[in-house]
C-alpha positions in Angstrom: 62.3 -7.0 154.5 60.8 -3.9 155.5 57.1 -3.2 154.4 56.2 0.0 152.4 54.1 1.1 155.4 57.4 1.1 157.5 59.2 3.0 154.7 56.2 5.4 154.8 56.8 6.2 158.9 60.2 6.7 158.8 61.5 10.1 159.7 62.8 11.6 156.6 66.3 12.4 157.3 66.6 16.6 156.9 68.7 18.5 154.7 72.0 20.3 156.4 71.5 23.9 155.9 74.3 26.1 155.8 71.9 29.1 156.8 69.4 30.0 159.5 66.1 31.9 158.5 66.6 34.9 161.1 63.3 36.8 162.2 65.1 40.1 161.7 62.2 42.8 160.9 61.6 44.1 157.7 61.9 47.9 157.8 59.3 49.9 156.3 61.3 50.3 153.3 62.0 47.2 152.6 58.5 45.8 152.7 57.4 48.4 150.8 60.4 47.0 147.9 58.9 43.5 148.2 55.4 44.7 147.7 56.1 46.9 144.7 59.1 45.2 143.0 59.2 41.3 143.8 57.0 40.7 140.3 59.4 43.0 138.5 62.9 41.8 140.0 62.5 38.6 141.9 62.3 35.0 140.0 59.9 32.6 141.4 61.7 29.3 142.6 60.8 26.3 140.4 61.7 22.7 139.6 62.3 23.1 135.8 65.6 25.2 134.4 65.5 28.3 133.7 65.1 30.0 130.3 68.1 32.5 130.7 67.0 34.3 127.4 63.7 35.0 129.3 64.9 36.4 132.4 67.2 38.9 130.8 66.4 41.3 128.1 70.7 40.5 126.4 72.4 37.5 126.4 75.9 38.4 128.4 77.9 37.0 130.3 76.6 35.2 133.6 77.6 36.1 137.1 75.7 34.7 140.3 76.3 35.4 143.9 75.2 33.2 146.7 74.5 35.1 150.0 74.3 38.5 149.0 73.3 39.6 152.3 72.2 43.1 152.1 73.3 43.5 148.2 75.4 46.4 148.5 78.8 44.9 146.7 76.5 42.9 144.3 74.3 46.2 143.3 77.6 47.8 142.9 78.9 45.4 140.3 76.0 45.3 138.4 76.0 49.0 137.8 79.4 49.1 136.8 79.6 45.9 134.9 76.5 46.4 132.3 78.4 43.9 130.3 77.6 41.1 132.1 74.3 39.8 133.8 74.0 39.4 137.8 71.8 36.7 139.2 71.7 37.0 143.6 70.3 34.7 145.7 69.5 35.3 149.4 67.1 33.5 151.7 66.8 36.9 153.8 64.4 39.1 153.1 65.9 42.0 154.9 68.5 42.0 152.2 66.2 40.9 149.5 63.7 44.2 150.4 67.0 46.5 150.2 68.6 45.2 147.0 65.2 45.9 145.3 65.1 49.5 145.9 68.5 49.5 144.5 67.7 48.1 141.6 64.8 49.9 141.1 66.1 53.2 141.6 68.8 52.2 139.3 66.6 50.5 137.1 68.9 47.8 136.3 67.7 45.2 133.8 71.0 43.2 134.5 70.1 42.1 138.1 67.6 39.8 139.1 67.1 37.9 142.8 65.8 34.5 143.7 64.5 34.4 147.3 65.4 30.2 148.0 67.9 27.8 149.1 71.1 28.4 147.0 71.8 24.6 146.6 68.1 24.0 144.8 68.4 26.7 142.8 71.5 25.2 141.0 70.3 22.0 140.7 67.1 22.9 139.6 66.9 26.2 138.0 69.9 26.0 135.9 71.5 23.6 133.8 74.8 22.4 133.2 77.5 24.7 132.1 75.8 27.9 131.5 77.4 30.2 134.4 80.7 32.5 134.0 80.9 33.0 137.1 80.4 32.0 140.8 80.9 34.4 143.9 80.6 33.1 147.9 81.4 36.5 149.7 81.6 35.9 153.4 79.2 33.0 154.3 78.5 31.8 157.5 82.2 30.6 159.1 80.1 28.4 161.9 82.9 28.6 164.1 82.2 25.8 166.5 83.5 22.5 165.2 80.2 20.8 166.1 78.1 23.3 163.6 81.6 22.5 160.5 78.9 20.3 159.0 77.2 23.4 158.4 79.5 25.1 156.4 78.5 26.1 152.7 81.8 25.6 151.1 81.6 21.6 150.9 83.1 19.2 148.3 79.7 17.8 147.7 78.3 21.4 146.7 81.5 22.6 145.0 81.0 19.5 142.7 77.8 20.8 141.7 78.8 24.5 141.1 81.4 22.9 139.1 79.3 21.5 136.9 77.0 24.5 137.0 80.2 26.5 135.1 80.8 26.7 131.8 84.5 25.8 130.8 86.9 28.1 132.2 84.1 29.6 134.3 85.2 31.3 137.8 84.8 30.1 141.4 85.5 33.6 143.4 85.3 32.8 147.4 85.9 35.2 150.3 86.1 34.9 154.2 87.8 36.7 157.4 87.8 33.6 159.9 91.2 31.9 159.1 90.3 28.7 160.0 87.2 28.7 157.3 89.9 30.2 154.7 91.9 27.0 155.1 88.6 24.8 154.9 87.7 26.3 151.4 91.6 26.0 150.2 91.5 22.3 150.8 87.9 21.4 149.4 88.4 23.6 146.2 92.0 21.7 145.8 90.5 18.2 146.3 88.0 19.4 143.0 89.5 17.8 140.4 87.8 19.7 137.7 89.3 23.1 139.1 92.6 25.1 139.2 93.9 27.5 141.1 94.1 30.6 139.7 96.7 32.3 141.5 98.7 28.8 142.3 99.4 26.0 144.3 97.7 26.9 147.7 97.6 30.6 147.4 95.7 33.1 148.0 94.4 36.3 145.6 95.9 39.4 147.5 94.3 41.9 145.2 90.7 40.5 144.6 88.8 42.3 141.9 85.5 42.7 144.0 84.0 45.6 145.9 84.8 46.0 149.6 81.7 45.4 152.3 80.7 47.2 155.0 80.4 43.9 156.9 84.7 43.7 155.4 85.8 47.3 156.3 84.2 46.8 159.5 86.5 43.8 160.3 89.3 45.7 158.8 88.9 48.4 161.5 88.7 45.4 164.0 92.1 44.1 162.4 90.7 41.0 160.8 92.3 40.0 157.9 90.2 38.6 154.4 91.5 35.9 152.7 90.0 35.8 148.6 90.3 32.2 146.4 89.9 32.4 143.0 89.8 28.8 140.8 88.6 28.2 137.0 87.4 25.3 135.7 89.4 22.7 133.6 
């Protein structure tokens, strides 16, 4: 039986991240955002939920987007959707530093950012049921069959945005790698707790989301986007 002293030298086995932290520059800009709006816009990371009616000055509708990148489609939304309230989270501070100037210069009180992993920040920031809506625009395909492991879509994290949702709450995904398209159709279809909106194994051919630079320059390129939309039972 092994001693507590050989429990206490064993490697601790490291979490899969779907992400790596590039070491992209800031631009002037952008560090200038961080330094003048991160107190204003950004929620600090912690291990206790979320008060919801703290963070935002109206109690509407929730929307969060995992991987906003550079927060162009999600600054977009929030400005024409003052209905609802937008939380982003990015681990990149490039696209942190952008989406800050946005929302200041907008001065949106419907937008806030957390600057963490996306996976602890549901299962630590916010409880059970309290999200409308989920949106994964364009994550990381890994492309290499070695680095699938990798990928964000999972069943084990689908599970736990599932829970995250409040009944009848949204699950809106996006890629343009084929391949990764067919990955997310078949882990969102083994979920038992969601449907597909648009049916049995298809596709939503006229998504209701803002077009990305990052999408119209694969469009020019002749990739196609595939959109999945499923709501919980």
């Amino acid at each position: 039986m092994p001693s507590d002293l050989d429990n206490k030298s064993a490697p601790q086995k490291r979490p899969i991240r779907s992400y790596v932290i590039r070491s992209g520059r800031l631009t002037l800009s952008q560090r200038k955002a961080i330094d003048q709006y991160w107190q204003q816009y950004i929620i600090e990371f912690q291990t206790n939920p979320l008060q919801l009616e703290n963070v935002f000055p109206a109690n509407l509708p929730l929307i969060v987007e995992i991987g906003f990148g550079m927060g162009d489609s999600l600054l977009e939304m929030a400005i024409a959707n003052p209905e609802s309230n937008y939380l982003g989270i990015e681990v990149h501070r490039p696209g942190v530093g952008k989406l800050l100037n946005g929302i200041d210069a907008n001065q949106l009180s419907n937008l806030k950012l957390v600057c963490h992993d996306a996976k602890e920040v549901l299962q630590h920031c916010l409880v059970d049921e309290s999200i409308d809506k989920l949106l994964i625009f364009f994550p990381d395909p890994w492309h290499k069959k070695r680095h699938n492991k990798r990928r964000l879509v999972q069943a084990e994290f689908i599970e736990l945005l599932s829970r995250k949702l409040k009944h009848a709450g949204e699950i809106h995904l996006a890629t343009d790698w084929k391949p990764y398209a067919e990955h997310m159709m078949e882990v969102m279809q083994s979920i038992d707790s969601l449907s597909n909106s648009i049916g049995d194994s298809a596709y939503w051919a006229s998504p209701a989301r803002p077009v990305t630079k990052f999408e119209r320059r694969g469009q020019r390129l002749g990739h196609g986007v595939w959109d999945l939309l499923f709501r919980k039972n």
